[in-house]
DRENDRENFI-807972 format. One record per residue: residue in one letter; z, x, y of N, C-alpha, C, O, CB in turn; residue number from 1; chain. Coordinates in nm, 3 decimals. Each point is the difference from the previous one (the first is absolute). Glycine has a CB too. Example, Ala and Ser with C-alpha at 12.3 -4.5 7.8 and 13.67 -1.06 7.14 Angstrom:
(rec "a", (0.780, 1.319, -0.569), (0.000, -0.089, 0.119), (0.000, 0.090, 0.120), (0.066, 0.104, -0.002), (0.059, -0.293, -0.115), 1, "A"),
(rec "s", (-0.197, 0.154, 0.222), (0.006, 0.082, 0.119), (0.073, -0.077, 0.109), (0.017, 0.051, 0.111), (-0.232, 0.067, -0.174), 2, "A"),
***
This chain:
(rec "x", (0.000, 0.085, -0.117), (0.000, -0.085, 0.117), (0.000, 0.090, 0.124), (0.084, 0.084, 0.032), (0.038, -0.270, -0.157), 1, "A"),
(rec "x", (-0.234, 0.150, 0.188), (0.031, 0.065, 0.143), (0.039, -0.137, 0.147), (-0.037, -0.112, 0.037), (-0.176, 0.355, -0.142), 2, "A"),
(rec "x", (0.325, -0.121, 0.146), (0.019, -0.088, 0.129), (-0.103, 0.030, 0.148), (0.023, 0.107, 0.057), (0.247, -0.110, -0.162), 3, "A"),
(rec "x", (-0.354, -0.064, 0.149), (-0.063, 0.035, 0.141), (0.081, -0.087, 0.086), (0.034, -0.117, -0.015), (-0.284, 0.172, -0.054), 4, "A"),
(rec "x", (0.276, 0.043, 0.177), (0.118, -0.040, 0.110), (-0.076, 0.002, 0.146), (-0.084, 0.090, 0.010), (0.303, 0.034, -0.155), 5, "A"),
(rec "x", (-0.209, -0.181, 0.221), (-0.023, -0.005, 0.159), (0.082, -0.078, 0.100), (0.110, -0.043, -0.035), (-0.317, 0.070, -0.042), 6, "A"),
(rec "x", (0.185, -0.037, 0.138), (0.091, -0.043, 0.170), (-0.104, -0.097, 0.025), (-0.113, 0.031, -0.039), (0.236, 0.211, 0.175), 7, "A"),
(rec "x", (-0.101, -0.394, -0.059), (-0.086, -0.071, 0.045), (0.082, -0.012, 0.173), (0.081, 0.079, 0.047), (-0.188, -0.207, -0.329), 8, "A"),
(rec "x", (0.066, 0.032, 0.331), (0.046, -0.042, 0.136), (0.024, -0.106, -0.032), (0.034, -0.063, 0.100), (-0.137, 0.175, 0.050), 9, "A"),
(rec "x", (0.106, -0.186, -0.258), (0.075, -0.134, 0.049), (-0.016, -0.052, -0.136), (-0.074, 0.059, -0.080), (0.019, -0.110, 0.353), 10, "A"),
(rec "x", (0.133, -0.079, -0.312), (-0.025, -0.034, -0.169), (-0.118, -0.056, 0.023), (-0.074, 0.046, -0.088), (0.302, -0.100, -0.028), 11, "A"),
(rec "x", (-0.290, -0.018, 0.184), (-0.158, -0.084, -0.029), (-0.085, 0.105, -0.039), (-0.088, -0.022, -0.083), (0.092, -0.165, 0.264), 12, "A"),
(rec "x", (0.021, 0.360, -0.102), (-0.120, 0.059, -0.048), (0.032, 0.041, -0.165), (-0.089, 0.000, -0.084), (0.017, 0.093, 0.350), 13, "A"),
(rec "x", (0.236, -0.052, -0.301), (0.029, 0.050, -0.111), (-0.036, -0.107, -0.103), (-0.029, 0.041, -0.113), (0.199, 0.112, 0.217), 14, "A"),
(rec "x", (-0.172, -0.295, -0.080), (0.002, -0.143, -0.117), (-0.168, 0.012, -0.005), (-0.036, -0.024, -0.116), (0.282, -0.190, 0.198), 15, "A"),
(rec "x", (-0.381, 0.250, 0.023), (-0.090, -0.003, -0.010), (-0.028, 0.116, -0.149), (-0.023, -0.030, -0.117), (0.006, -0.074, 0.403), 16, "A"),
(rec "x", (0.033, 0.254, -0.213), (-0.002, 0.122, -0.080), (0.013, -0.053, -0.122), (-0.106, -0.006, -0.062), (0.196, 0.163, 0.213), 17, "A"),
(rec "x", (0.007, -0.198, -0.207), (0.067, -0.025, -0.113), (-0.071, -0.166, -0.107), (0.009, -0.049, -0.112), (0.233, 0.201, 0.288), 18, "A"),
(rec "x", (-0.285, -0.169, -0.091), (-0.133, -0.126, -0.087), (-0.069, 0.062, -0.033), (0.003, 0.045, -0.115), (-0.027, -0.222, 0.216), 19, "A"),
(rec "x", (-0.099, 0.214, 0.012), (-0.062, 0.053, -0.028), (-0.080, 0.064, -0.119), (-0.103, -0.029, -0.061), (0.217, -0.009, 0.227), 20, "A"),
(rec "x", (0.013, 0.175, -0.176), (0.025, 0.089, -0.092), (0.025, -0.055, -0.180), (-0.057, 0.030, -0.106), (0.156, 0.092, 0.352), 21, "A"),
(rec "x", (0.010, -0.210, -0.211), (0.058, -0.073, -0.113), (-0.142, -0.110, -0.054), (-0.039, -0.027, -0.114), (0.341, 0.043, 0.231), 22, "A"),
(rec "x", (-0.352, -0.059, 0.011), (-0.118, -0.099, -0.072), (-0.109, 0.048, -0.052), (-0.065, -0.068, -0.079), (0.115, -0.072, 0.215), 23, "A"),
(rec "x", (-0.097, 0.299, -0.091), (-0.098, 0.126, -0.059), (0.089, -0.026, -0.079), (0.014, -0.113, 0.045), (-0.140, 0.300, 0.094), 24, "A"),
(rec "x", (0.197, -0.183, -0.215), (0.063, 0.032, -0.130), (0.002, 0.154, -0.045), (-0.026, 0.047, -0.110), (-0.049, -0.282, 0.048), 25, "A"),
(rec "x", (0.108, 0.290, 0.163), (0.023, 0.171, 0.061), (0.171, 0.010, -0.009), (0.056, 0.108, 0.015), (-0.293, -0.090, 0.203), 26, "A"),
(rec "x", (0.292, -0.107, -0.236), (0.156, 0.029, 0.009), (0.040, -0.160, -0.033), (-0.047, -0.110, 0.029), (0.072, 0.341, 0.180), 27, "A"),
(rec "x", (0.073, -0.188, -0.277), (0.092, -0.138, -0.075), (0.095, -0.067, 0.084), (0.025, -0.117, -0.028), (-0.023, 0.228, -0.184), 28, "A"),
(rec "x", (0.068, -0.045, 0.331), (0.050, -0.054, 0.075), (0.026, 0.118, 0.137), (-0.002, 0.123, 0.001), (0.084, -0.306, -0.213), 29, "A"),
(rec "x", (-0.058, 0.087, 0.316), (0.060, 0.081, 0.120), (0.137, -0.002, 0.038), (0.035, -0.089, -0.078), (-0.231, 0.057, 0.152), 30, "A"),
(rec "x", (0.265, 0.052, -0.034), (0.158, 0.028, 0.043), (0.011, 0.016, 0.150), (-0.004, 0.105, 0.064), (0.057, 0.023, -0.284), 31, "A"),
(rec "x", (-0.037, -0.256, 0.264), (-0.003, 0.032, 0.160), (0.192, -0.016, 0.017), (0.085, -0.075, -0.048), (-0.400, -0.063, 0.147), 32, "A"),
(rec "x", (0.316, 0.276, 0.012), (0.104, -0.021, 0.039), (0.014, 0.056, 0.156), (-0.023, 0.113, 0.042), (0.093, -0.119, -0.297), 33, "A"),
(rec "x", (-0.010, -0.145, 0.347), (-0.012, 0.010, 0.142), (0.132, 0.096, 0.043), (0.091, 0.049, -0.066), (-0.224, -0.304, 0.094), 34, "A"),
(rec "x", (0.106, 0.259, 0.089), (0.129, 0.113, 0.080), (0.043, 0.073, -0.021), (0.121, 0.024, 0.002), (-0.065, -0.107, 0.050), 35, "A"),
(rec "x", (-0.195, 0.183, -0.099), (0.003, 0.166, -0.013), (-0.017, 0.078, 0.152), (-0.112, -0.014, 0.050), (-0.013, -0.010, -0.310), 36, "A"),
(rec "x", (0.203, 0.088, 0.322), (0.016, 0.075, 0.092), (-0.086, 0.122, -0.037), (0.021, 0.069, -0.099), (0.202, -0.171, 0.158), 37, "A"),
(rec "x", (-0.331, 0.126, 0.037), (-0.043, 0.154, -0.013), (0.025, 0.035, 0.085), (0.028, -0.078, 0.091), (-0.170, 0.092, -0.199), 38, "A"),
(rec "x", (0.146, 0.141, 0.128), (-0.004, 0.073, 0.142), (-0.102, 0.145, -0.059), (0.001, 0.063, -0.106), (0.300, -0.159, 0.237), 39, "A"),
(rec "x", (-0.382, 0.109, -0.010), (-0.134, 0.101, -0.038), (-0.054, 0.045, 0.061), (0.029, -0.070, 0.096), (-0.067, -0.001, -0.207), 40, "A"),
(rec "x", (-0.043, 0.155, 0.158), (-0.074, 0.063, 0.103), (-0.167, -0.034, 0.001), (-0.100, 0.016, -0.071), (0.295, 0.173, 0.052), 41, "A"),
(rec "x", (-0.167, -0.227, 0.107), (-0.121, -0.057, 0.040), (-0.097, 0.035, 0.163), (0.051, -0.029, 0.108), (0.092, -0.148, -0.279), 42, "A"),
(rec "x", (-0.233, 0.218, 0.165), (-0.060, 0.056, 0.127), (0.067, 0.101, 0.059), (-0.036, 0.028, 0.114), (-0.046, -0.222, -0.076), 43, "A"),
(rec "x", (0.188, 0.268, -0.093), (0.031, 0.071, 0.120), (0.154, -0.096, 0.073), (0.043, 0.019, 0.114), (-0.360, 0.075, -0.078), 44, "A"),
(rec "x", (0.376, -0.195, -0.136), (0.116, -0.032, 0.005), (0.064, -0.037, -0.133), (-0.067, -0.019, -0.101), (0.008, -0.035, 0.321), 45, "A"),
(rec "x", (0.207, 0.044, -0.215), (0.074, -0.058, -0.100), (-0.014, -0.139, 0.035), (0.013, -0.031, 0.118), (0.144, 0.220, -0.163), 46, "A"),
(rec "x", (-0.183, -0.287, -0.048), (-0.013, -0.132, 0.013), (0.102, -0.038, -0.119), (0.030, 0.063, -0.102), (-0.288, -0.078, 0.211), 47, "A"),
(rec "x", (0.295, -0.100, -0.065), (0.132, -0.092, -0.087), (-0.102, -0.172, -0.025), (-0.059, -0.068, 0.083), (0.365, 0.210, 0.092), 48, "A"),
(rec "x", (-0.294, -0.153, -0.268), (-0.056, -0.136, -0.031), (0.055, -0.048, -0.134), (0.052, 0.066, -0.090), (-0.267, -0.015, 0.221), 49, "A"),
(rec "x", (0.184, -0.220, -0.120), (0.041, -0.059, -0.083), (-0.120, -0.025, -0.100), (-0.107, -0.031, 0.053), (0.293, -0.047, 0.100), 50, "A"),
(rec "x", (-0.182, 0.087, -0.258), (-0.123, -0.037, -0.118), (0.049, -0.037, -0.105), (0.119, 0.017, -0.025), (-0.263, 0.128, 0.083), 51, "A"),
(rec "x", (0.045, -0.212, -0.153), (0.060, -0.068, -0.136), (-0.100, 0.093, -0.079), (-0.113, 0.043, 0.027), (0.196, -0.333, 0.025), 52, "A"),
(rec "x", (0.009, 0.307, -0.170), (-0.046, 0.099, -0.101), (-0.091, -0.105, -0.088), (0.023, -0.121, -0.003), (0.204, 0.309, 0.000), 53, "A"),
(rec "x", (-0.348, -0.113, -0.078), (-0.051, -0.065, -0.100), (-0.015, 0.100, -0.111), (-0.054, 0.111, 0.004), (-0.052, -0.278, 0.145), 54, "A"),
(rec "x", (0.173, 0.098, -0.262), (-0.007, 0.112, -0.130), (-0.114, -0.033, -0.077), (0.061, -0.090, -0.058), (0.186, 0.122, 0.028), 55, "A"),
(rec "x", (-0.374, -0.038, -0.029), (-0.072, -0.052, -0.113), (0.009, 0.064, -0.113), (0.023, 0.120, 0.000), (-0.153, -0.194, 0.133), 56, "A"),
(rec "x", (0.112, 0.003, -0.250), (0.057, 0.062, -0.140), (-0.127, 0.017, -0.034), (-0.065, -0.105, 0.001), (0.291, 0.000, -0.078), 57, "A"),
(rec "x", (-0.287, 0.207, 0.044), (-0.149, 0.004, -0.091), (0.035, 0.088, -0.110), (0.114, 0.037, -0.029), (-0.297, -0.057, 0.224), 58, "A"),
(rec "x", (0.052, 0.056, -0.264), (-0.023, 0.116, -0.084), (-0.115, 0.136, 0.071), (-0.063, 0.010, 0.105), (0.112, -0.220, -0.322), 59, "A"),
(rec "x", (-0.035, 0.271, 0.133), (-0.055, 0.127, 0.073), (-0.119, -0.015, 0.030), (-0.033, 0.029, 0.115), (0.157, 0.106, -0.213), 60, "A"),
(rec "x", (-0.222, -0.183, 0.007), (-0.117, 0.007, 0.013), (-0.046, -0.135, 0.111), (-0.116, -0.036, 0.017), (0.106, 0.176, -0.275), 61, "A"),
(rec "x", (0.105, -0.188, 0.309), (-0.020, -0.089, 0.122), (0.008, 0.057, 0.173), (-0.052, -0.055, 0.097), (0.160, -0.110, -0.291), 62, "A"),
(rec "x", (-0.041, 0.268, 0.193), (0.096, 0.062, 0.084), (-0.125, 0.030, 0.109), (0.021, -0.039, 0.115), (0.201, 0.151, -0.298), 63, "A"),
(rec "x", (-0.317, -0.061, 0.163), (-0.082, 0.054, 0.119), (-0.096, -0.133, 0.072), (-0.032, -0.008, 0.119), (0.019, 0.276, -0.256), 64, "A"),
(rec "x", (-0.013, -0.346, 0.049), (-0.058, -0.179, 0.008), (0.136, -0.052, 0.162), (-0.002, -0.027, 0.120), (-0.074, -0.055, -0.525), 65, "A"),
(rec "x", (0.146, 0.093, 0.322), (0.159, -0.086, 0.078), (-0.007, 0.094, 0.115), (-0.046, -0.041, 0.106), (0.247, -0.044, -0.323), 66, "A"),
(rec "x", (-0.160, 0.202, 0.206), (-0.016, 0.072, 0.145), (-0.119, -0.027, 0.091), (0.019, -0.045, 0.113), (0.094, 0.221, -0.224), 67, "A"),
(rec "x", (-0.254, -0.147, 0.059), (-0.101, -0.055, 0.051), (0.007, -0.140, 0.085), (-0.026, 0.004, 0.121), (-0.056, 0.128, -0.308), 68, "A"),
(rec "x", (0.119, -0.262, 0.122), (0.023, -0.109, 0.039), (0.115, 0.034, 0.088), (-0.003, -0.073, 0.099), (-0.098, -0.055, -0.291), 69, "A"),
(rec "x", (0.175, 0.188, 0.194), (0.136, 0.001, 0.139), (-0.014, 0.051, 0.085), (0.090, -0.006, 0.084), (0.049, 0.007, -0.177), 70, "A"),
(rec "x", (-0.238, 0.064, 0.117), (-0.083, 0.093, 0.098), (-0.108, -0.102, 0.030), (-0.042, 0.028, 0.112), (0.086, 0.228, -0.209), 71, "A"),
(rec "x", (-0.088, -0.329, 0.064), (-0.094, -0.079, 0.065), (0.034, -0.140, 0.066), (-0.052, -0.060, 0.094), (-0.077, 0.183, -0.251), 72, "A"),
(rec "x", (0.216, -0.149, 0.089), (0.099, -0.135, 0.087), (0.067, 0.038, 0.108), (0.002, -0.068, 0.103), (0.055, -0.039, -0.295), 73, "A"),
(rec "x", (0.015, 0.238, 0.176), (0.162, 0.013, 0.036), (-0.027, 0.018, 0.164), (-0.074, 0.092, 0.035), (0.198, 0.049, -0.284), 74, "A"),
(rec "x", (-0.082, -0.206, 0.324), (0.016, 0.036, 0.149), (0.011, 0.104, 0.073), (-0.049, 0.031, 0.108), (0.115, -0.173, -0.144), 75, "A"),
(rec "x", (0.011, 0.197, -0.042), (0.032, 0.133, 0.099), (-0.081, 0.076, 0.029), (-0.108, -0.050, -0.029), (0.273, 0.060, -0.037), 76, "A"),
(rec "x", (-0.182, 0.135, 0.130), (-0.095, 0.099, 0.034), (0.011, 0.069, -0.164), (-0.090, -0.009, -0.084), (0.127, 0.048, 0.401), 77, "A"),
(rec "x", (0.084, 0.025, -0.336), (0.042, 0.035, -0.120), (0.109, -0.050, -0.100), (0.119, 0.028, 0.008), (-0.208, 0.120, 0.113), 78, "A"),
(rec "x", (0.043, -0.208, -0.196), (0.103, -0.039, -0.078), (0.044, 0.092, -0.081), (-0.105, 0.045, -0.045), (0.036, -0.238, 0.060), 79, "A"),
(rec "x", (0.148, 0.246, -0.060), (0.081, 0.077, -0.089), (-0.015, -0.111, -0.135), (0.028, -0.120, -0.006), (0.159, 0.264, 0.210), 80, "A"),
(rec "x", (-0.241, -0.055, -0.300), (0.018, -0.084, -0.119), (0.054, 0.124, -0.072), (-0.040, 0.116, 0.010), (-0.153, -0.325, -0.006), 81, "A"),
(rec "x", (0.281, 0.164, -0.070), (0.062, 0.114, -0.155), (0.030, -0.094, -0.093), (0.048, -0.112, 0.012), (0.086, 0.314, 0.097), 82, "A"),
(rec "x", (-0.181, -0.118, -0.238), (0.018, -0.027, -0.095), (0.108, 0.085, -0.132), (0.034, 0.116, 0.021), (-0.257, -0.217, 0.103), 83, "A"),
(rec "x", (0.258, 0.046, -0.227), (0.069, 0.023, -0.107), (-0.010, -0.039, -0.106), (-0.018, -0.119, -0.028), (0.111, 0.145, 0.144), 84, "A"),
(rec "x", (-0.082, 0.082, -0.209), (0.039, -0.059, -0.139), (0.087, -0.041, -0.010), (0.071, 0.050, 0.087), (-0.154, 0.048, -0.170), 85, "A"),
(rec "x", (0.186, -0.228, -0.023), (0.085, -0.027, -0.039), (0.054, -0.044, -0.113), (-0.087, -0.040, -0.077), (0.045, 0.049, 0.243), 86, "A"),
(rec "x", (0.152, -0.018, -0.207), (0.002, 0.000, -0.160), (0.057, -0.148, 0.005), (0.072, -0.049, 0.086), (-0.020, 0.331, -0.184), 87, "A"),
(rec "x", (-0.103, -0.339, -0.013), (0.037, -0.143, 0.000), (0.068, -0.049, -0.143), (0.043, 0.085, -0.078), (-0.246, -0.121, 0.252), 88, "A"),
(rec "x", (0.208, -0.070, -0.196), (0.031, -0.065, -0.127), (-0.110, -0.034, -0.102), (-0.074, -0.077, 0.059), (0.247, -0.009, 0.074), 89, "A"),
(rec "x", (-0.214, 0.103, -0.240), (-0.102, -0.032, -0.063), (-0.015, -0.135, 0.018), (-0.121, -0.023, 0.013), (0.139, 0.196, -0.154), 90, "A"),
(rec "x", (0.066, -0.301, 0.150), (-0.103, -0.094, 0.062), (-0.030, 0.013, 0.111), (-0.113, -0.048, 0.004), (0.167, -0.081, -0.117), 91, "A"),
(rec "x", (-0.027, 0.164, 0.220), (-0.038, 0.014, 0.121), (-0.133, 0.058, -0.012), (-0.091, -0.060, 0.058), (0.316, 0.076, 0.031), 92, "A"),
(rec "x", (-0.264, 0.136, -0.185), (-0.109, 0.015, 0.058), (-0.118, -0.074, -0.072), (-0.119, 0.031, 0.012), (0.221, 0.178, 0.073), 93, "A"),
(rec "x", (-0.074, -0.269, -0.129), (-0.053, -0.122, -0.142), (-0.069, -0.072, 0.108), (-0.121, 0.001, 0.022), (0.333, -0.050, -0.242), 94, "A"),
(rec "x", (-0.084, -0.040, 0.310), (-0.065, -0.093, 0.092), (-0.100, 0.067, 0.087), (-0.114, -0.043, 0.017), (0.315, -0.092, -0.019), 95, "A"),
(rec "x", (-0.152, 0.240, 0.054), (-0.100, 0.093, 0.118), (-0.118, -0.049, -0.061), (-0.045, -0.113, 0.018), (0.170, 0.356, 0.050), 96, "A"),
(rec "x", (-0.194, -0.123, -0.167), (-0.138, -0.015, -0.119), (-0.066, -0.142, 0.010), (-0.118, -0.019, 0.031), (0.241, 0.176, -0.222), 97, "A"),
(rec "x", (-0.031, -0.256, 0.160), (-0.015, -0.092, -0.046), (-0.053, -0.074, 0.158), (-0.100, -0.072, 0.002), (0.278, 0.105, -0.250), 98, "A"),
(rec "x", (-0.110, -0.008, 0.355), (-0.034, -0.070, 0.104), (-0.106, 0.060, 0.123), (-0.015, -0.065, 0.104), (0.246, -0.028, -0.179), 99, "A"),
(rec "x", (-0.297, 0.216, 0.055), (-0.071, 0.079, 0.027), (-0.129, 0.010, -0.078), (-0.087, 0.063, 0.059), (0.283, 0.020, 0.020), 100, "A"),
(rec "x", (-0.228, -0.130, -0.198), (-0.090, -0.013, -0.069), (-0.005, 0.141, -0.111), (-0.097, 0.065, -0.040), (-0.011, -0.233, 0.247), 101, "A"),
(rec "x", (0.250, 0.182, -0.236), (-0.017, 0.131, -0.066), (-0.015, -0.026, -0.164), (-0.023, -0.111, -0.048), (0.171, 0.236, 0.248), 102, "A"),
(rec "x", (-0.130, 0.010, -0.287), (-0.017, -0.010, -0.136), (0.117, 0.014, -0.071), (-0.001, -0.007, -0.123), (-0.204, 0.079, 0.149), 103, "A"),
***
């Protein structure tokens, strides 16, 4: 299971991202979670802002598809996307496969 992570500006854009993605059947689910505080440098300042995190659960061989698509929706100038491997439960990654169109 990989996790792809980003910052949105607001939940409508993170609930959009996260269809999307989930309706490509590129990721089994999204994990939005609001009133994440960043602080970052930006232009030539430290900036403080409020953003909601979006986690998507895929598999590997989805990972550059999903980034692709978050880079082409995503608002920002740059979105920061990272990703991870993660270790799961054998049903968990059962469902992933299973809800991604895997084998």
């Amino acid at each position: 299971m990989i996790h792809v992570t980003t910052t949105c500006p607001d939940m409508e854009i993170a609930q959009d991202l996260a269809s999307a993605v989930v309706q490509a059947r590129l990721a089994a689910c999204g994990t939005i979670v609001p009133g994440v505080k960043s602080v970052f440098h930006w232009q030539g300042r430290v900036e403080v802002e409020e953003e909601v995190s979006l986690t998507l659960k895929t598999r590997a061989d989805h990972v550059q598809t999903v980034v692709e698509m978050l880079q082409e929706r995503h608002p920002y100038d740059l979105p920061v996307i990272t990703w991870e491997e993660v270790t799961s439960t054998a049903d968990a990654e059962a469902w992933l496969r299973e809800e991604t169109g895997g084998d």
